[in-house]
C-alpha positions in Angstrom: -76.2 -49.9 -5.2 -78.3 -51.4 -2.2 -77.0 -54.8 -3.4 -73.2 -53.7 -3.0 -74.1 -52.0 0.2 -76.0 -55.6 1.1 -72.6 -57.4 0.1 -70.1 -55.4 1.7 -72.1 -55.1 5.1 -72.1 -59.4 5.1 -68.5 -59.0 4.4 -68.1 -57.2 7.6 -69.9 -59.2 9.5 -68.1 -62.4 8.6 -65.0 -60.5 9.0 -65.9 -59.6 12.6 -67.3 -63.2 13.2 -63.8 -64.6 12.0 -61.6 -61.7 13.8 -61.3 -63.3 17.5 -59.5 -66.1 16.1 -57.0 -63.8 14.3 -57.1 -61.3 17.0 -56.0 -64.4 19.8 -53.1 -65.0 17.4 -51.9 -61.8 16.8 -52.4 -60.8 20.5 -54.8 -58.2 19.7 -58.6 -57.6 20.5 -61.5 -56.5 18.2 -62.1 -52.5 18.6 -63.9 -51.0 21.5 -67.0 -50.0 19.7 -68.0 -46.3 21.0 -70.5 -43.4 20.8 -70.5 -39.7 22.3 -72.6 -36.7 21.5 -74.5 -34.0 23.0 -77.7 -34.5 23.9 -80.2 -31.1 23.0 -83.0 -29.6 24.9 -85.1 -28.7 21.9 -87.6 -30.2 19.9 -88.2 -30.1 16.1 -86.2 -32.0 13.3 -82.7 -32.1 12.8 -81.7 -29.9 15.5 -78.3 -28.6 15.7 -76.9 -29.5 19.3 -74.5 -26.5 19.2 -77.6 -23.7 18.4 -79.4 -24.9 21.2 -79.1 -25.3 25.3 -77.4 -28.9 26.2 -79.6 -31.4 27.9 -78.3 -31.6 31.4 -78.6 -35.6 32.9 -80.4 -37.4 30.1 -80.7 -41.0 30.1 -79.6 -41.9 26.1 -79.4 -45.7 25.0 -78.0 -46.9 22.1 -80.9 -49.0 20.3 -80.4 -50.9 17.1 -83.3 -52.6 16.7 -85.2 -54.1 19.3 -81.5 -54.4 21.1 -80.1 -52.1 24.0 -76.9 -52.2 22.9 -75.7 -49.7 25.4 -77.1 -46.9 28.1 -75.3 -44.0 30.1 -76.9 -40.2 31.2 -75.8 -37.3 30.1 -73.4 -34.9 32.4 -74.4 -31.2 33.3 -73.7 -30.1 29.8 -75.5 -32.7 28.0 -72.8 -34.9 27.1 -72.6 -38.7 26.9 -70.2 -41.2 25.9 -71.3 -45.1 26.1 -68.8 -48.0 25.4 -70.6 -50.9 24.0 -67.4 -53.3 24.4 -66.0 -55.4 21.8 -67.2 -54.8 18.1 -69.0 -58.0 17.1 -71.5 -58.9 14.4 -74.1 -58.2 16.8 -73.6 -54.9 16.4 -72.1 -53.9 13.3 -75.0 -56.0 10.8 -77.6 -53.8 12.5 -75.2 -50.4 12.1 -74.3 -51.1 9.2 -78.0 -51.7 8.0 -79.1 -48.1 9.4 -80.7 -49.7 12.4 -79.5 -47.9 14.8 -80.4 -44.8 17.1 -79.3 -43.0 20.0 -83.0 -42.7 21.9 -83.5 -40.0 25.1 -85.4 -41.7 27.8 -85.9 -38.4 29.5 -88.8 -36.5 28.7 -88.0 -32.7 27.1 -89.9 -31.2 30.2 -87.1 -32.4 32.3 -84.7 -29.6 30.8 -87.2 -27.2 30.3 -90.8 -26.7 31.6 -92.5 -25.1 28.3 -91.5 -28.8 26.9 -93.8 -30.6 29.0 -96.8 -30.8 25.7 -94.2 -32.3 23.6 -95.0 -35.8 22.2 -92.5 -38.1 21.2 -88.5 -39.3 21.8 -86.2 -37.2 20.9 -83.9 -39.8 18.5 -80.7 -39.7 16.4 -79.6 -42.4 13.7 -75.8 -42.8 13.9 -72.8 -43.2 11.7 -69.5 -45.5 11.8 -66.8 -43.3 11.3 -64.2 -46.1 11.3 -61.2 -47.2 13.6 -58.9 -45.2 15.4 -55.8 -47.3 16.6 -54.0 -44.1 18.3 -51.5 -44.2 16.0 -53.5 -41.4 13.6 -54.0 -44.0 10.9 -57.5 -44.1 11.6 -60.0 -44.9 8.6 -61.1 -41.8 9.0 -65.3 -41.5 7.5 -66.6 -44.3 5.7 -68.7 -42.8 3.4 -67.7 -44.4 0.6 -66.7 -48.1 -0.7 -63.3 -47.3 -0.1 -63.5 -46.8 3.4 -65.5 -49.5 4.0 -63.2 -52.2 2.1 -60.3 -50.6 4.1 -62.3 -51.6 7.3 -62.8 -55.1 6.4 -59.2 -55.2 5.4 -58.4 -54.3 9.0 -60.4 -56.8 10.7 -59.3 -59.0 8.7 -55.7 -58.4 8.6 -55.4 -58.4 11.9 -54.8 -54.9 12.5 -57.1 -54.6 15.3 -57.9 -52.7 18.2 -58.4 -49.0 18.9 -62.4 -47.2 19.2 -64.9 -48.0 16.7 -65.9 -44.3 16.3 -69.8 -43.9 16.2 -71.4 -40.4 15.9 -75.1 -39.3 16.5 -76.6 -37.4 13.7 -78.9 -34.9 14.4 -81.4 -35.4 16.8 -85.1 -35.4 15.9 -88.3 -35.7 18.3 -90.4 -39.6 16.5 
């Protein structure tokens, strides 16, 4: 299974390496790749964001690997949404290889005080969803092999443009 996982994610980076030139033809650009969530003020593991208080102006970055692929602060009710641009290989070899993480820069005592002896970042891993051209013919998830072929057939057919949905899972304190 890892191998066909291994395969599939190199056939959607060459089919995002390739897609500029296709997309130039057509007139079309790569998807906007995007992420939003709530950020929680709690710690523990696997915490539901909607059981808990928000976390009011949180720094959040986007990491995947050593990379900062994109940053942005929470508003008052803990929500973010970052836009890391164009969807490139850059980005999708490391999401696709479950390298990726939403970090909090923001310490936990920051949204509330009996935080403060917390160690550790509160994280999230992430999850492509797929692409949504606004014409409600998104990919939907891409859980399965399916999904995933259907994305590379796409890219590569040219049918791009629209948000590269990204969702945090839930968050954890590392």
């Amino acid at each position: 299974m890892a191998t066909k996982s291994l395969l599939l994610a190199a056939l959607l980076v060459l089919a995002v390496s390739l897609a500029p030139h296709g997309a130039e033809a057509a007139g079309k650009q790569p998807p906007l790749a995007m992420i939003s969530g709530v950020v929680p003020c709690s710690a523990g593991n696997s915490i539901n964001a909607a059981a808990v208080p928000p976390f009011p102006n949180a720094a959040v970055q986007m990491v995947c690997g050593r990379d900062v692929m994109a940053s942005a602060t929470a508003d008052r009710s803990g929500t973010y949404t970052m836009n890391m641009g164009p969807a490139t290989s850059s980005l999708l070899a490391p999401l696709l290889g479950n390298q990726c993480k939403v970090v909090v820069l923001t310490p936990l005592a920051a949204c509330n005080a009996s935080l403060a002896s917390v160690t550790g970042t509160l994280t999230a891993p992430v999850q492509l969803l797929g692409i949504d051209s606004g014409s409600g013919s998104g990919s939907g998830g891409l859980g399965g092999l399916g999904g995933l072929i259907g994305l590379i057939g796409q890219i590569v057919g040219g049918l791009l443009g629209g948000i590269l949905n990204i969702i945090p899972l839930p968050f954890s304190v590392v």
